[in-house]
NUVEXGU-632542 format. One record per residue (C-alpha): x, y, z. Coordinates in pm, whole numbers. Layout:
NUVEXGU-632542
ZAMI      X      Y      Z
ZAMI      X      Y      Z
...
end
This chain:
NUVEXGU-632542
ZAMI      X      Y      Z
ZAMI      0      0      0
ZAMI    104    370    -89
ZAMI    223    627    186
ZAMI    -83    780     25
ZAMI   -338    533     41
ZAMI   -212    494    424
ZAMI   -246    799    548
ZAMI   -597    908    366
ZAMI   -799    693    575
ZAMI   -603    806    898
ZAMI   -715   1125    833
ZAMI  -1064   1044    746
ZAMI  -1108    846   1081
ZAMI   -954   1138   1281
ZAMI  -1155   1398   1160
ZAMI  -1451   1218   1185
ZAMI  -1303   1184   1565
ZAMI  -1290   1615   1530
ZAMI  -1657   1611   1473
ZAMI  -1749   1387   1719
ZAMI  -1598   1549   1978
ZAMI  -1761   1896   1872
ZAMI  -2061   1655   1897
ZAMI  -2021   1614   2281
ZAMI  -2004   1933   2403
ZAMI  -2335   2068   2548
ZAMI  -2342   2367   2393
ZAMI  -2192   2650   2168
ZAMI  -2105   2857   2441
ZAMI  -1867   2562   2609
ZAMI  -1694   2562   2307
ZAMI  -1551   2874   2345
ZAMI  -1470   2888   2712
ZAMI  -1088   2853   2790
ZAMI  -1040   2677   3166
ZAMI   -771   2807   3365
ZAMI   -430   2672   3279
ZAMI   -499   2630   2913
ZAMI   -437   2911   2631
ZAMI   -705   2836   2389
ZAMI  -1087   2767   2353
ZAMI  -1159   2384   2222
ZAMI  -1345   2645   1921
ZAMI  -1028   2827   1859
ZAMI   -813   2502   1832
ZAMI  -1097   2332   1551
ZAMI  -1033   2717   1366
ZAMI   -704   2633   1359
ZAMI   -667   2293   1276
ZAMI   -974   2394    943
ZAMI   -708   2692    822
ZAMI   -335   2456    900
ZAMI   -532   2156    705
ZAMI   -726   2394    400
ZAMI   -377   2552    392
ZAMI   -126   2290    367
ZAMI   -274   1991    226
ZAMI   -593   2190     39
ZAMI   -443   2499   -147
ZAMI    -83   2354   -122
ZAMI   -111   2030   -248
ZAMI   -485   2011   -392
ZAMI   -485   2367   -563
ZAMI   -798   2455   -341
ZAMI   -855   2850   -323
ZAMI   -747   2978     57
ZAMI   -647   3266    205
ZAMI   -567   3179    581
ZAMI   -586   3424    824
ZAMI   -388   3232   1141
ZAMI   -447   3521   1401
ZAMI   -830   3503   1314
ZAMI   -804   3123   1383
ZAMI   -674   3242   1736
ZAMI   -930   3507   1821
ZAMI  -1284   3450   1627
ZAMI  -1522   3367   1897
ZAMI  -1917   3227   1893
ZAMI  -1869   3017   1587
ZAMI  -2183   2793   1604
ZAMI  -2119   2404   1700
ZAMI  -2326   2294   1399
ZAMI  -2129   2578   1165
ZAMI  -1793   2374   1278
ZAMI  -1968   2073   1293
ZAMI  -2029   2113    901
ZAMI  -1681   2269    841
ZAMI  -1517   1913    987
ZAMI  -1723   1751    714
ZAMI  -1628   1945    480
ZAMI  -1253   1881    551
ZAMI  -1335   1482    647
ZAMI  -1417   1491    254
ZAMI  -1131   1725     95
ZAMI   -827   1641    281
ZAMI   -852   1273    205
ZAMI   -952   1311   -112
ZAMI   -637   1546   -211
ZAMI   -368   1293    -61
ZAMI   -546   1021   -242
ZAMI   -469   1190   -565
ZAMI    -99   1255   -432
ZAMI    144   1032   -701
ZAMI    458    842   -524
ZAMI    650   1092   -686
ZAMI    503   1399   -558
ZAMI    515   1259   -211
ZAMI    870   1238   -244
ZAMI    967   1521   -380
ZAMI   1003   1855   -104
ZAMI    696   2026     12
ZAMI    634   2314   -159
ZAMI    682   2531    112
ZAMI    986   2534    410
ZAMI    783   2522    717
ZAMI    917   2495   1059
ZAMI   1207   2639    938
ZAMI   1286   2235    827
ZAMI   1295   2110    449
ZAMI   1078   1821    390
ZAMI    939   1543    174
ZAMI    547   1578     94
ZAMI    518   1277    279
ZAMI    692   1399    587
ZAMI    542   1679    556
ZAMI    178   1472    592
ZAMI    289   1267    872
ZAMI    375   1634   1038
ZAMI     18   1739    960
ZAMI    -82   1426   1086
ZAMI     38   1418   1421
ZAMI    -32   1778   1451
ZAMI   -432   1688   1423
ZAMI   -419   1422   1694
ZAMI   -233   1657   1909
ZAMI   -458   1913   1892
ZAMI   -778   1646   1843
ZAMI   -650   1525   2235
ZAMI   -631   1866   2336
ZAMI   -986   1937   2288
ZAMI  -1087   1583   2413
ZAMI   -899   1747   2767
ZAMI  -1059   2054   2766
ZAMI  -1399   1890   2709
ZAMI  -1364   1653   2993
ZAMI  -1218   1951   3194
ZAMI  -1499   2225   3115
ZAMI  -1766   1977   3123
ZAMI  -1664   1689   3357
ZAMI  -1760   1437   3078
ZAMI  -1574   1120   3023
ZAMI  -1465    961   2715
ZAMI  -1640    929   2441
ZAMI  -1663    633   2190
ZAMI  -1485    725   1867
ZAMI  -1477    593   1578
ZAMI  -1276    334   1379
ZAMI  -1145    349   1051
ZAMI  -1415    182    890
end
C-alpha cells in the first residue's frame, strides 16, 4: 500500500473523531470557554486545525482557493457548534480526497513550502500534519472533559 493510500484513511477516521468530539459538548457557548491553565478555547483550536489543514494539504497540495488568516483562527469567537460541525465535514471529505490523488512521486519530492524552518518530503510533511491533528484532536478531548466533567467518548474506527 502507498504512503498515500495509508495515510488518507487516517485522516478520514480522525476527523470524523474532530466532529465527534464537537458533537459532545453541550453547547456552543462551552466551546468557546478557555479553563484556567490552558491558552485556547476547544473552538479556537478546531479554527485552527480547518485553516493549517485547508492551507497545507488543500491549497498547497490540492490547488484549493485559501487565504488563511492564522491570528483570526486564534481570536474569532461564537462560531456555532453545527457551523464547525459542518466545516469538519467538509474537511473529512477534501483532505482525504487530495492525498489520495498525491502520485509516489510527488510525495517524495520537497513540500512546496519550508515550514518549521525544516525542508521536507510531501510525505513527511503529511505525517507532520498528521500528528499535529491528533495533538490538537487530544487537546480538545482534555478541555472537554475539563470544562464539562464528561468522560470519554466512543470514537470511531477506521471503517
Amino acid at each position: 500500500m502507498t504512503m498515500n493510500r495509508s495515510l488518507a484513511p487516517l485522516f478520514r477516521r480522525d476527523l470524523t473523531r474532530l466532529g465527534q468530539q464537537i458533537e459532545a459538548f453541550p453547547s456552543d457557548d462551552v466551546l468557546w470557554q478557555t479553563p484556567a491553565h490552558f491558552t485556547n478555547s476547544p473552538g479556537n483550536l478546531v479554527l485552527h486545525l480547518e485553516g493549517n489543514l485547508r492551507e497545507y494539504v488543500g491549497r498547497q497540495l490540492g490547488n484549493v482557493p485559501y487565504a488563511r488568516d492564522r491570528p483570526l483562527e486564534f481570536s474569532t469567537r461564537g462560531v456555532s457548534k453545527q457551523e464547525l460541525i459542518a466545516r469538519v465535514a467538509e474537511l473529512r471529505q477534501l483532505i482525504p480526497s487530495v492525498i489520495e490523488r498525491l502520485s509516489p512521486e510527488q510525495l517524495e519530492k520537497a513540500y512546496p513550502e519550508v515550514v518549521l524552518e525544516l525542508e521536507m518530503s510531501t510525505a513527511a510533511f503529511l505525517i507532520h500534519l498528521y500528528g499535529h491533528l491528533n495533538w490538537h484532536v487530544g487537546q480538545i478531548d482534555s478541555l472537554r472533559r475539563a470544562l464539562t466533567g464528561g468522560g470519554a467518548i466512543r470514537l470511531a474506527g477506521l471503517r
